[in-house]
PDB file as gemmi writes it, atoms N, CA and C in Angstrom:
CRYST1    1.000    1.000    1.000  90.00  90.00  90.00 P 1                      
ATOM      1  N   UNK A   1       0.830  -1.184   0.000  1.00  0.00           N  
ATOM      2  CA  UNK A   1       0.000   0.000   0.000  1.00  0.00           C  
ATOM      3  C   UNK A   1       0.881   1.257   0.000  1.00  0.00           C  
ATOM      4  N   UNK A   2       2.329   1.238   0.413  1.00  0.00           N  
ATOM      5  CA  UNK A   2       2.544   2.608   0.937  1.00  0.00           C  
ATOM      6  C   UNK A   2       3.658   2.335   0.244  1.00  0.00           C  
ATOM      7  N   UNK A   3       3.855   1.538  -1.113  1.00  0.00           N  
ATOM      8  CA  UNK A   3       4.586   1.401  -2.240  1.00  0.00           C  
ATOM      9  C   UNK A   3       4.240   2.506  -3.055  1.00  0.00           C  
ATOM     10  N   UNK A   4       2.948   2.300  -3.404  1.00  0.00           N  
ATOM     11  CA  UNK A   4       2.159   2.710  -4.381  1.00  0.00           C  
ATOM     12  C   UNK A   4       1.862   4.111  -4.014  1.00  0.00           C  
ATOM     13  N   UNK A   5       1.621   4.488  -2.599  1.00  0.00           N  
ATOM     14  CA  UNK A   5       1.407   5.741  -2.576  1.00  0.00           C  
ATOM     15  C   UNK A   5       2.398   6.991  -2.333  1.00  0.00           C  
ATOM     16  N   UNK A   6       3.846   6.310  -2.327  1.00  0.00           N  
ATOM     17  CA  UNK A   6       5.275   6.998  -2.143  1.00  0.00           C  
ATOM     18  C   UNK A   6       5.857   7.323  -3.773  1.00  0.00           C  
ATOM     19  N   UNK A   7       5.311   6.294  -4.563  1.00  0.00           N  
ATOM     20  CA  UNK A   7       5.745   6.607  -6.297  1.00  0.00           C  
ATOM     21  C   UNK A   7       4.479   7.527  -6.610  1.00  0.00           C  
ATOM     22  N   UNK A   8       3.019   7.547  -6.286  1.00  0.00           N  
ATOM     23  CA  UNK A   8       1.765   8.637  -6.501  1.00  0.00           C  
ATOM     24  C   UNK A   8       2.331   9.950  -6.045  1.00  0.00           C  
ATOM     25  N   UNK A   9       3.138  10.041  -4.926  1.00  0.00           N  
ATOM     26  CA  UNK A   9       2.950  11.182  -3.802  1.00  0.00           C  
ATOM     27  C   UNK A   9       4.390  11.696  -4.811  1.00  0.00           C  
ATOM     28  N   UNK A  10       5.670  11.425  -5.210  1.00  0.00           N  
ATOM     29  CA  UNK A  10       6.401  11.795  -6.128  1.00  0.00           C  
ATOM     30  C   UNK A  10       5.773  12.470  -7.082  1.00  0.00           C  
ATOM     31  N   UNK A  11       5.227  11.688  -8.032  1.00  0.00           N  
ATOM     32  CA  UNK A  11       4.663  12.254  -9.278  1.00  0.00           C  
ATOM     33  C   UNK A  11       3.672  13.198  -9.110  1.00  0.00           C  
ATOM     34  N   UNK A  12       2.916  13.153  -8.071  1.00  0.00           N  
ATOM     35  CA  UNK A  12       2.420  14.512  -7.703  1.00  0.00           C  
ATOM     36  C   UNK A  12       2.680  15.719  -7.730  1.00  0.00           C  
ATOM     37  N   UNK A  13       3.596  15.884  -6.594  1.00  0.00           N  
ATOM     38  CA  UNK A  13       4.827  16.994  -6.589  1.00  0.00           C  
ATOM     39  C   UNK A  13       5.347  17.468  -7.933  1.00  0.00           C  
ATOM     40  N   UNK A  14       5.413  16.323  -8.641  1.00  0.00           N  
ATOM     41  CA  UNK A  14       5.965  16.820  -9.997  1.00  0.00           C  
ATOM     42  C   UNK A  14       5.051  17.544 -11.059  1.00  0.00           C  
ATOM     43  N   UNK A  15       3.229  16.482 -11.502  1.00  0.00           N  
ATOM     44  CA  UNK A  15       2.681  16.913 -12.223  1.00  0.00           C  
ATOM     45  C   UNK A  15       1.504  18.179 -11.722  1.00  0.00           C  
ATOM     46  N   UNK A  16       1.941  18.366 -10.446  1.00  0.00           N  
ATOM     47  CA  UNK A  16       1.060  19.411  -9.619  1.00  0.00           C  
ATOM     48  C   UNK A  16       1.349  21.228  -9.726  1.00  0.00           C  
ATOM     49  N   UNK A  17       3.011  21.143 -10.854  1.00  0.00           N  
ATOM     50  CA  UNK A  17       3.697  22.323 -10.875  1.00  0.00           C  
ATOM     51  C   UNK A  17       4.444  22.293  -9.648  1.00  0.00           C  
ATOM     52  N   UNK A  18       4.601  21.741  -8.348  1.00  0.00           N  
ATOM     53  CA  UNK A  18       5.168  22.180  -6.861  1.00  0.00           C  
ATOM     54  C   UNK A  18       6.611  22.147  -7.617  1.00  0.00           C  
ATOM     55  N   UNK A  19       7.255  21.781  -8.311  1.00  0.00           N  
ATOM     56  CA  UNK A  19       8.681  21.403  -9.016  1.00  0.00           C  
ATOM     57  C   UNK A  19       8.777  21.991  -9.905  1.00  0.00           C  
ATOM     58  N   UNK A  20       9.692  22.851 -10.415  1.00  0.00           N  
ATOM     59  CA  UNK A  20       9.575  23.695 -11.859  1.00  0.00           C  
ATOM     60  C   UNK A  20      10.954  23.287 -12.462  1.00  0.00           C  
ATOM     61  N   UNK A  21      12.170  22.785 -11.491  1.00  0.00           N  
ATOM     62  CA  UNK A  21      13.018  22.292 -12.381  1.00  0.00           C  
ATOM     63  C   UNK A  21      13.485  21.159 -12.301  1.00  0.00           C  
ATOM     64  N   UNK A  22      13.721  20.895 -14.111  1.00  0.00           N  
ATOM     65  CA  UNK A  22      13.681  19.540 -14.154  1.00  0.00           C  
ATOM     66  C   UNK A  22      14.582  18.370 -13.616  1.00  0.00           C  
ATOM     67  N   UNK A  23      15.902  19.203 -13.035  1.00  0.00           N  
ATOM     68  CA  UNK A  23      16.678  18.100 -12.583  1.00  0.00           C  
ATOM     69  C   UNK A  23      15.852  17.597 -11.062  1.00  0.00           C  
ATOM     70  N   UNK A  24      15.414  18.924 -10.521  1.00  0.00           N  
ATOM     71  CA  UNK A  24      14.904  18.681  -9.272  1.00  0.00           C  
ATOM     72  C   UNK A  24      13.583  17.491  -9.543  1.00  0.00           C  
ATOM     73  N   UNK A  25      12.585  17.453 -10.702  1.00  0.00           N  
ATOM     74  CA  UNK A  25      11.920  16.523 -10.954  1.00  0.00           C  
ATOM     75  C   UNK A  25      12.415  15.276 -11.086  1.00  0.00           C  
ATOM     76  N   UNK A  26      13.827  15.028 -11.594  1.00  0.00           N  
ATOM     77  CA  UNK A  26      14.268  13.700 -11.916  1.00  0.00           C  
ATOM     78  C   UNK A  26      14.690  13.186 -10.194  1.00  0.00           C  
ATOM     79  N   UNK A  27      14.996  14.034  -9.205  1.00  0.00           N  
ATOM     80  CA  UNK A  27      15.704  13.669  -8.539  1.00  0.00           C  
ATOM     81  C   UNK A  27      14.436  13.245  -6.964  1.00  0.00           C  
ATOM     82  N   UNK A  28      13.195  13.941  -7.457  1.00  0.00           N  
ATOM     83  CA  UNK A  28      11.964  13.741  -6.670  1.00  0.00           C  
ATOM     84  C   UNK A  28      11.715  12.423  -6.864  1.00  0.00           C  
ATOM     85  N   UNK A  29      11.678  12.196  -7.918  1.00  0.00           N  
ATOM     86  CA  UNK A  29      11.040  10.454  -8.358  1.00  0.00           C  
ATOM     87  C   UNK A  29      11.869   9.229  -8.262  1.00  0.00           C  
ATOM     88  N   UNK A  30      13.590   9.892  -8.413  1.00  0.00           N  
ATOM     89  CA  UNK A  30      14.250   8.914  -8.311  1.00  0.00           C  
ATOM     90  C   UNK A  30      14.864   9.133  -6.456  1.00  0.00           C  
ATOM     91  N   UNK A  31      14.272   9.845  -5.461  1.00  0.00           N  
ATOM     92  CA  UNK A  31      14.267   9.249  -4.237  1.00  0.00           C  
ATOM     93  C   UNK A  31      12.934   8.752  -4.013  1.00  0.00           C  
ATOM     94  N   UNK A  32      11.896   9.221  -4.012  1.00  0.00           N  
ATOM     95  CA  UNK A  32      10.791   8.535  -3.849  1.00  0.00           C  
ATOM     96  C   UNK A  32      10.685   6.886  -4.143  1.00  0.00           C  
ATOM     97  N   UNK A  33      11.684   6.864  -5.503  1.00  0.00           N  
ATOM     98  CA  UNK A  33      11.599   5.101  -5.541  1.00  0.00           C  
ATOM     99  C   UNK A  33      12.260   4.787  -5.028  1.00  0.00           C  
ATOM    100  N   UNK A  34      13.491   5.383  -4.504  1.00  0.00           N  
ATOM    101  CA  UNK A  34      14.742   4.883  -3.629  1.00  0.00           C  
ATOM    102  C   UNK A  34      14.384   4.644  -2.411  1.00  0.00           C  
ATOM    103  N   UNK A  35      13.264   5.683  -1.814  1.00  0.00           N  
ATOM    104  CA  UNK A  35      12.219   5.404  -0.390  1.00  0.00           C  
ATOM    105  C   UNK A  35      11.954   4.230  -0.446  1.00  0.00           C  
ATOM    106  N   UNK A  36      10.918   3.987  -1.106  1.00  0.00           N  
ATOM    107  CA  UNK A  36       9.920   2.474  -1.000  1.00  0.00           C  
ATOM    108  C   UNK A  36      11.480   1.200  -1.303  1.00  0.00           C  
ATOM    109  N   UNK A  37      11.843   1.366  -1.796  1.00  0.00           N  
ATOM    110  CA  UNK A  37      13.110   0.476  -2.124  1.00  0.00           C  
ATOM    111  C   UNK A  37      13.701  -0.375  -1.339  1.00  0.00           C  
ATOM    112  N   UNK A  38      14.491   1.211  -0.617  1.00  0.00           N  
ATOM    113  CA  UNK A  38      15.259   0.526   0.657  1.00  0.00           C  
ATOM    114  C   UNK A  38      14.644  -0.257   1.814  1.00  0.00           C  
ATOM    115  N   UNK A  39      13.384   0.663   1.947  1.00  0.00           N  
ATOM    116  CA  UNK A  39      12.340   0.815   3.131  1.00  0.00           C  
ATOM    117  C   UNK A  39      12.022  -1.385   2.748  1.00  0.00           C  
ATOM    118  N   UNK A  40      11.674  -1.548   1.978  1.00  0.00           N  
ATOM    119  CA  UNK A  40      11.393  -3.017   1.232  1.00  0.00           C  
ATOM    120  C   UNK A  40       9.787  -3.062   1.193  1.00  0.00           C  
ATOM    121  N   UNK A  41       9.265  -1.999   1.046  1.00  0.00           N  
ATOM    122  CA  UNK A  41       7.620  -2.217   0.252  1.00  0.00           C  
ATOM    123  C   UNK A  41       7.790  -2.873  -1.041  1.00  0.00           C  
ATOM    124  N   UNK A  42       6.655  -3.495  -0.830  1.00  0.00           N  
ATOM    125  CA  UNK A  42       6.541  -4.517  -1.798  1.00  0.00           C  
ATOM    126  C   UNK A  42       5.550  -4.116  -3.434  1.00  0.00           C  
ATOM    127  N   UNK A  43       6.045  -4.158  -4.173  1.00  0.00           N  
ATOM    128  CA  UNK A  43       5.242  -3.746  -5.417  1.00  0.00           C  
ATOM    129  C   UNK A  43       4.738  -4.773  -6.455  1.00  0.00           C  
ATOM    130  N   UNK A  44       3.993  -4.989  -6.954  1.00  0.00           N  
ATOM    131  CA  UNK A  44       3.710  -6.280  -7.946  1.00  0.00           C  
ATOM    132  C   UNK A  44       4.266  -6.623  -8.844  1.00  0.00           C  
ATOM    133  N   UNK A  45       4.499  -5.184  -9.219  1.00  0.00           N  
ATOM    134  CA  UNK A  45       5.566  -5.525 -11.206  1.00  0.00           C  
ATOM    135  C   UNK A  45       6.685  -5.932 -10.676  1.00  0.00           C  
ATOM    136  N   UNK A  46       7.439  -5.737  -9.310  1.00  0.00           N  
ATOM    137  CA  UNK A  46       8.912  -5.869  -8.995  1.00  0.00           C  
ATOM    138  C   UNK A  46       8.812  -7.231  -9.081  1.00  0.00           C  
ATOM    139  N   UNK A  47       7.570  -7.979  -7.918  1.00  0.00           N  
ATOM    140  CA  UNK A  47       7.446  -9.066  -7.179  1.00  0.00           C  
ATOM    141  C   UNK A  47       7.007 -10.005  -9.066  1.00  0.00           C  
ATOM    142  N   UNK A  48       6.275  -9.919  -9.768  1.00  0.00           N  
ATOM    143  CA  UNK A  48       6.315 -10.396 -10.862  1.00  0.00           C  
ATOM    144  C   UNK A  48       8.157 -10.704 -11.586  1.00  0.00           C  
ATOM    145  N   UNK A  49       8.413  -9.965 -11.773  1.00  0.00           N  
ATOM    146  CA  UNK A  49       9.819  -9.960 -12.156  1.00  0.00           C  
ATOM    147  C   UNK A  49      10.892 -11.088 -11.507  1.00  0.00           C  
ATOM    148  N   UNK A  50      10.757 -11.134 -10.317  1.00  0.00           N  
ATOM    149  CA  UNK A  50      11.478 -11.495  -9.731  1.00  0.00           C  
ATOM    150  C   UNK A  50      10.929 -13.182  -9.243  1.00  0.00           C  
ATOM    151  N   UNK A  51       9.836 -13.277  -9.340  1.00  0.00           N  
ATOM    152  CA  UNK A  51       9.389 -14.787  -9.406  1.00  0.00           C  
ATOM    153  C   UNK A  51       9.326 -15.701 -11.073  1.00  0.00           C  
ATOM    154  N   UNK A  52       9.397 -14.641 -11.782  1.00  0.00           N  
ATOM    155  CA  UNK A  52       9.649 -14.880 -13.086  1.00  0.00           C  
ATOM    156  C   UNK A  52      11.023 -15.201 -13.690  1.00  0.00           C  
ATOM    157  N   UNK A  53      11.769 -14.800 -12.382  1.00  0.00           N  
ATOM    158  CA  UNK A  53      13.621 -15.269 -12.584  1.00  0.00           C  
ATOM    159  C   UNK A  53      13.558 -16.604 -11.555  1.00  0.00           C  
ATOM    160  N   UNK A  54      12.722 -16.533 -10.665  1.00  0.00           N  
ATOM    161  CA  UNK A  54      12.669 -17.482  -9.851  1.00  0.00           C  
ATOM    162  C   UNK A  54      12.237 -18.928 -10.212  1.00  0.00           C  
ATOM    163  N   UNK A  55      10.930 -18.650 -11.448  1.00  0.00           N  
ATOM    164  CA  UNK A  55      10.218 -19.965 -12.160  1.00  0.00           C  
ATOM    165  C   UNK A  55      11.215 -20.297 -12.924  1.00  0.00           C  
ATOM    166  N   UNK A  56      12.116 -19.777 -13.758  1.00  0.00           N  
ATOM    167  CA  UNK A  56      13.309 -20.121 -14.379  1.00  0.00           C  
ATOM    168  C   UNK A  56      14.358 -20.740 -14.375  1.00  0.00           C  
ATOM    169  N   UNK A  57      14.383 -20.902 -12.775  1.00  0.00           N  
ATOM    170  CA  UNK A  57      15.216 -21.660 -12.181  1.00  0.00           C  
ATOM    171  C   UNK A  57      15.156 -22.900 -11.664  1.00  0.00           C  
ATOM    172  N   UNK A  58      13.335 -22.779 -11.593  1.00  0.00           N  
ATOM    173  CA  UNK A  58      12.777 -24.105 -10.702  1.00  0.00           C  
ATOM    174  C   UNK A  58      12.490 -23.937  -9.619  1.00  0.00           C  
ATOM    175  N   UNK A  59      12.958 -23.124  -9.281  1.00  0.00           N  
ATOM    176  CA  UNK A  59      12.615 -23.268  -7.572  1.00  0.00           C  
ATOM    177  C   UNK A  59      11.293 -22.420  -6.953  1.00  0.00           C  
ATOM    178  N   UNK A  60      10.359 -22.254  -7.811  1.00  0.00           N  
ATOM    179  CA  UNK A  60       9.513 -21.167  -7.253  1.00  0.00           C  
ATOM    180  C   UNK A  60       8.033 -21.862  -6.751  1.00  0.00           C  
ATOM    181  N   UNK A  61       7.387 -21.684  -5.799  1.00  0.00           N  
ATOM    182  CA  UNK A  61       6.130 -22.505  -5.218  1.00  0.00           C  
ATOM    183  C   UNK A  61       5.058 -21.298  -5.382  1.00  0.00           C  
ATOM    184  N   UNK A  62       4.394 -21.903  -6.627  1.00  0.00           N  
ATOM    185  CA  UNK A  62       3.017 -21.042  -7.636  1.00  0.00           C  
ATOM    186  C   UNK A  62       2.085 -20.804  -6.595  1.00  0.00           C  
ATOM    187  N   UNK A  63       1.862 -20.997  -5.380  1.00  0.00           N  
ATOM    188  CA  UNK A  63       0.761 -20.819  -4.373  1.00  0.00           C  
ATOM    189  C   UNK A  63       0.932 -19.960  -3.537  1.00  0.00           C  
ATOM    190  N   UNK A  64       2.547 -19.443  -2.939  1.00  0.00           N  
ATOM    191  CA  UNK A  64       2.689 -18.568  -2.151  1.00  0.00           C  
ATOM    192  C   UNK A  64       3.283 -17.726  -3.183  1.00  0.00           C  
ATOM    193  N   UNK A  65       3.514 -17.484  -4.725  1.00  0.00           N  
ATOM    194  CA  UNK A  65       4.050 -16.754  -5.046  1.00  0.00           C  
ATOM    195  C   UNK A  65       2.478 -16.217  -5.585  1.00  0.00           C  
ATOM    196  N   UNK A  66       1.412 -16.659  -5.998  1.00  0.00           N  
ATOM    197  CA  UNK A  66       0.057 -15.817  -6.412  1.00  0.00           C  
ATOM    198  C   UNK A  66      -0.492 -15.477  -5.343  1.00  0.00           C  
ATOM    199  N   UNK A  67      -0.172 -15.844  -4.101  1.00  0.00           N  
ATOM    200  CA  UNK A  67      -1.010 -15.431  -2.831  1.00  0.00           C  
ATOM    201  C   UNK A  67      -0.074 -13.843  -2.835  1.00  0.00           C  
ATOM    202  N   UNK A  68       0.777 -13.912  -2.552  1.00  0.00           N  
ATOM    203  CA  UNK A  68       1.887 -12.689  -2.917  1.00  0.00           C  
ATOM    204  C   UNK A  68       1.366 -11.847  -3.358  1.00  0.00           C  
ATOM    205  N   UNK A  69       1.269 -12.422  -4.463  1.00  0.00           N  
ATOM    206  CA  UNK A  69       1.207 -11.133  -6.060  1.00  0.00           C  
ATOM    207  C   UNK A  69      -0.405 -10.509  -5.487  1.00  0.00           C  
ATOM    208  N   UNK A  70      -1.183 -11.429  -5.110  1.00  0.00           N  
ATOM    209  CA  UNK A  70      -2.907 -10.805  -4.674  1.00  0.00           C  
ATOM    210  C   UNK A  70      -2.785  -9.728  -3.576  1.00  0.00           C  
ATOM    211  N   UNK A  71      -2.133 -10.231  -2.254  1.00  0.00           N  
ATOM    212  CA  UNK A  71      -1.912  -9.530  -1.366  1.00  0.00           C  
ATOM    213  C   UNK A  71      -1.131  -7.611  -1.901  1.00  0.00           C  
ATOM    214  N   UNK A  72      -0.140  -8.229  -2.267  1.00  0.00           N  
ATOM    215  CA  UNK A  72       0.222  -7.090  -2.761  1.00  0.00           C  
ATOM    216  C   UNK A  72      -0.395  -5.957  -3.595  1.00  0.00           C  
ATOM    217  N   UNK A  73      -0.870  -6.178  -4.883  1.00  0.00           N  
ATOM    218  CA  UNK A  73      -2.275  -6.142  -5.779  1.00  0.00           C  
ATOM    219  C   UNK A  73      -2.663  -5.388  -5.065  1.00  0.00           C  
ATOM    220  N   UNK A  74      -3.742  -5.936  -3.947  1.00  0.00           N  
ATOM    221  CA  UNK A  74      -5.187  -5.010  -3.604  1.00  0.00           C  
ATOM    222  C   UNK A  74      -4.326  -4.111  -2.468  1.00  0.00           C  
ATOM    223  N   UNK A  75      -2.846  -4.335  -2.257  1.00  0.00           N  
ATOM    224  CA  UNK A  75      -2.491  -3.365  -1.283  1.00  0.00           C  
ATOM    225  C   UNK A  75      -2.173  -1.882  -2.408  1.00  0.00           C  
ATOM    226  N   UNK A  76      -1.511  -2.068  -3.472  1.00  0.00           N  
ATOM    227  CA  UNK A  76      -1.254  -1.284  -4.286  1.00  0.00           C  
ATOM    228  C   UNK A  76      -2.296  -0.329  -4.873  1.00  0.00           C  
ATOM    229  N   UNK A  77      -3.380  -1.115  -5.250  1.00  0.00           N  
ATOM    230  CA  UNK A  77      -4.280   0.056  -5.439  1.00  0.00           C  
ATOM    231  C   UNK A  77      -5.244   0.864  -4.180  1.00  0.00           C  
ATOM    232  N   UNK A  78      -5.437  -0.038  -3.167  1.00  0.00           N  
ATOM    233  CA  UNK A  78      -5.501   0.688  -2.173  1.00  0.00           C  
ATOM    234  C   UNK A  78      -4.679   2.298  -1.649  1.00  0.00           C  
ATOM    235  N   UNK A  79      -3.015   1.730  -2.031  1.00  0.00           N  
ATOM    236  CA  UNK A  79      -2.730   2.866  -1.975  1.00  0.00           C  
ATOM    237  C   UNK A  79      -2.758   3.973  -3.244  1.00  0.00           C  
ATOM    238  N   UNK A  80      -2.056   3.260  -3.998  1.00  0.00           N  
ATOM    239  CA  UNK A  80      -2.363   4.426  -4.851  1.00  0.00           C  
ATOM    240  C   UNK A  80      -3.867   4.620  -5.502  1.00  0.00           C  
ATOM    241  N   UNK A  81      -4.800   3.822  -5.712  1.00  0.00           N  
ATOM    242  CA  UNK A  81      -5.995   4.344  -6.016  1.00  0.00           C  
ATOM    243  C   UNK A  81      -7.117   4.888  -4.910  1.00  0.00           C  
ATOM    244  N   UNK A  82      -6.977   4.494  -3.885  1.00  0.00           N  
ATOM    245  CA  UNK A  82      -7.820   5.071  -3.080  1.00  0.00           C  
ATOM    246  C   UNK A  82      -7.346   6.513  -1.742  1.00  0.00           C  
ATOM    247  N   UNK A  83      -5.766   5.874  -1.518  1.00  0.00           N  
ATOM    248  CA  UNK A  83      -5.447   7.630  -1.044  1.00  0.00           C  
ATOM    249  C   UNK A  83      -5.049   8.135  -2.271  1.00  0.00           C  
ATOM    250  N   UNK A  84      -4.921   8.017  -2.782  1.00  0.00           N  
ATOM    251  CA  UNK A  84      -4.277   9.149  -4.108  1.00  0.00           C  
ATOM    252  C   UNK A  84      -5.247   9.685  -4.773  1.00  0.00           C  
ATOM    253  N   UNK A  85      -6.032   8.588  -4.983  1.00  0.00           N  
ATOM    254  CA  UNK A  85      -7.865   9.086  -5.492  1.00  0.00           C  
ATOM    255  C   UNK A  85      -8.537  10.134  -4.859  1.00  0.00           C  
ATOM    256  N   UNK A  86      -8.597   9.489  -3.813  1.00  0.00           N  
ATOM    257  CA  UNK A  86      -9.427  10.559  -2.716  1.00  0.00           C  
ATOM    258  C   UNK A  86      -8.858  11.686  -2.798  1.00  0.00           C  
ATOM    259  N   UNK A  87      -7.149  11.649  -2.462  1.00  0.00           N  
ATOM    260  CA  UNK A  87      -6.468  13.575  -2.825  1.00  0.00           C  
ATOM    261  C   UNK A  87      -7.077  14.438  -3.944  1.00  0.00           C  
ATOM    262  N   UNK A  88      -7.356  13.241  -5.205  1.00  0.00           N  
ATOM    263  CA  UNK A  88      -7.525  14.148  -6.583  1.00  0.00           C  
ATOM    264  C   UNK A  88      -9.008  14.543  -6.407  1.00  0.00           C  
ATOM    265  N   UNK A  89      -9.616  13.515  -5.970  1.00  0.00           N  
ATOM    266  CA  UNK A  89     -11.277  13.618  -5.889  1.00  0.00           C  
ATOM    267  C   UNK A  89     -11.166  15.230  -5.301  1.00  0.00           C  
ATOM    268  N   UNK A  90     -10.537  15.160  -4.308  1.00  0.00           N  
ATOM    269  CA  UNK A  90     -11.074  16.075  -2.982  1.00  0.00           C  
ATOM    270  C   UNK A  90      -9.953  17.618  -3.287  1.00  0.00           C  
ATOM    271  N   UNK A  91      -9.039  17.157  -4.096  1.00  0.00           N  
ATOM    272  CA  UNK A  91      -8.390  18.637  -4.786  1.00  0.00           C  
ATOM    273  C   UNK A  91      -9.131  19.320  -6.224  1.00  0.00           C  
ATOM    274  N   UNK A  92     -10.075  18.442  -7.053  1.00  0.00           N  
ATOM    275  CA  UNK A  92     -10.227  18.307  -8.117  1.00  0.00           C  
ATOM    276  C   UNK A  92     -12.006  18.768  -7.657  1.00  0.00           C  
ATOM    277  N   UNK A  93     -12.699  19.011  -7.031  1.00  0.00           N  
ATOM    278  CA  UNK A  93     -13.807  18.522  -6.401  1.00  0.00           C  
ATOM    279  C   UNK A  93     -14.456  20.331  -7.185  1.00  0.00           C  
ATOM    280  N   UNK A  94     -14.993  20.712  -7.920  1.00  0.00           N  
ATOM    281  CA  UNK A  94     -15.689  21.714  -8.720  1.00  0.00           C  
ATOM    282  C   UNK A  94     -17.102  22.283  -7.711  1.00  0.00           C  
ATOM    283  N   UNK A  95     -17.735  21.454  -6.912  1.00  0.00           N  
ATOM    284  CA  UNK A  95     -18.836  21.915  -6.519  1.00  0.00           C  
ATOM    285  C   UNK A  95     -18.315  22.326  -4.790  1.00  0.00           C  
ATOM    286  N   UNK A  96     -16.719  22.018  -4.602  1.00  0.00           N  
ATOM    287  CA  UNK A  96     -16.591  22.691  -3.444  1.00  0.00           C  
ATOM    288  C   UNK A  96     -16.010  24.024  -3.897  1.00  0.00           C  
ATOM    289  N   UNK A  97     -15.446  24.264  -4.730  1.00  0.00           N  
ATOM    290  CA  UNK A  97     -15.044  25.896  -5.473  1.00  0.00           C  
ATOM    291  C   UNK A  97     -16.075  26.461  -5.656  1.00  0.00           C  
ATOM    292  N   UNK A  98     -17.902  25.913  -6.169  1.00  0.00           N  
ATOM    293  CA  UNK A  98     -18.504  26.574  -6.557  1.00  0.00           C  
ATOM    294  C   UNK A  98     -19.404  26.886  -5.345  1.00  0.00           C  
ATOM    295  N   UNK A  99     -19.221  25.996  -4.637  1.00  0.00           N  
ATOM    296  CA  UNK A  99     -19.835  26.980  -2.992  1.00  0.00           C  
ATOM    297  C   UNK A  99     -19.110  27.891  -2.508  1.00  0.00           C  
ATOM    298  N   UNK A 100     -17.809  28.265  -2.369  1.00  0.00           N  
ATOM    299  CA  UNK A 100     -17.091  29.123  -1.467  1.00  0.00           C  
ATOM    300  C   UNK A 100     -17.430  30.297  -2.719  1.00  0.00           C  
ATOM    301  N   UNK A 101     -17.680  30.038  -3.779  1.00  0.00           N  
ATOM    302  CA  UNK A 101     -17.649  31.348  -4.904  1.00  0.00           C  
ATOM    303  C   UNK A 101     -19.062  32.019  -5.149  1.00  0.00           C  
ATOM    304  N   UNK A 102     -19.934  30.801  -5.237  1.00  0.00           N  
ATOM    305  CA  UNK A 102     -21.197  31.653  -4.600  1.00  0.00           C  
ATOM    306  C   UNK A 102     -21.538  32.031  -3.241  1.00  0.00           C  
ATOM    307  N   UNK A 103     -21.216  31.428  -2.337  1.00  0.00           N  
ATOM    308  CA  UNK A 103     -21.135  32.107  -0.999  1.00  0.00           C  
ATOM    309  C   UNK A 103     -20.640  34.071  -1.077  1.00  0.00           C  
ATOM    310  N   UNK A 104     -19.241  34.169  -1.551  1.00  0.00           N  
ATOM    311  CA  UNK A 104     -19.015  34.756  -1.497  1.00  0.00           C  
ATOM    312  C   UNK A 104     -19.403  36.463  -2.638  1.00  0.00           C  
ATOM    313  N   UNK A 105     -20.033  35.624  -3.623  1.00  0.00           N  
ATOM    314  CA  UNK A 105     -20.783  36.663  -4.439  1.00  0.00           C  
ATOM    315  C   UNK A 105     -21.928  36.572  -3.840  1.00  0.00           C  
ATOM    316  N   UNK A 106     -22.885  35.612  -2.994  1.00  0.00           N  
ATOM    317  CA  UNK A 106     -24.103  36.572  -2.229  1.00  0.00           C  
ATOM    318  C   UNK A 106     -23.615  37.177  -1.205  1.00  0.00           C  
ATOM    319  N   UNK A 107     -22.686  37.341  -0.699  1.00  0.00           N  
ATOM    320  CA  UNK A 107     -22.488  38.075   0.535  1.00  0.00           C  
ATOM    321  C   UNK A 107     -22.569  39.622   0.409  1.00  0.00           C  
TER     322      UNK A 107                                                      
END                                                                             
């Protein structure tokens, strides 16, 4: 979950304007992945990859490696689709601008 929402919360910063230069953009995204990295959150495409070097070898057990990949899955969009969602919902949200703007033209 807090894979997904440390690579969202990067690209944010970036496609939000908060960043105007670009090295500083390259260097937002490439700690943000370096965060989740070190930290060892778990991501699906990584965890795919890496059981996919693992089936190659033989040694990989298909039951705890799809229980994995699921767990992980609904943690990932949890984070990034539902806090990251909710930010855009609730930054993006038109009928809360259009109350504070008519409020303030009947006043």
């Amino acid at each position: 979950m807090l894979c997904n929402f440390m690579i969202n919360l990067g690209m944010l910063m970036i496609y939000n304007g908060m960043i105007k230069n670009e090295l500083m953009k390259a260097v937002a995204m490439i700690s943000t992945v370096f965060v989740f990295a070190f930290v060892g959150f778990e991501h699906s495409v990584a965890n795919t990859v890496l059981f996919t070097i693992q089936a190659f070898q033989g040694g990989l057990e298909w039951g705890l490696a799809l229980g994995n990949l699921a767990i992980v899955l609904a943690g990932n969009m949890v984070g990034g689709g539902l806090l990251i969602g909710w930010y855009y919902a609730y930054a993006n949200d038109d009928t809360r601008h259009l109350r504070k703007r008519s409020a303030s033209i009947g006043a």
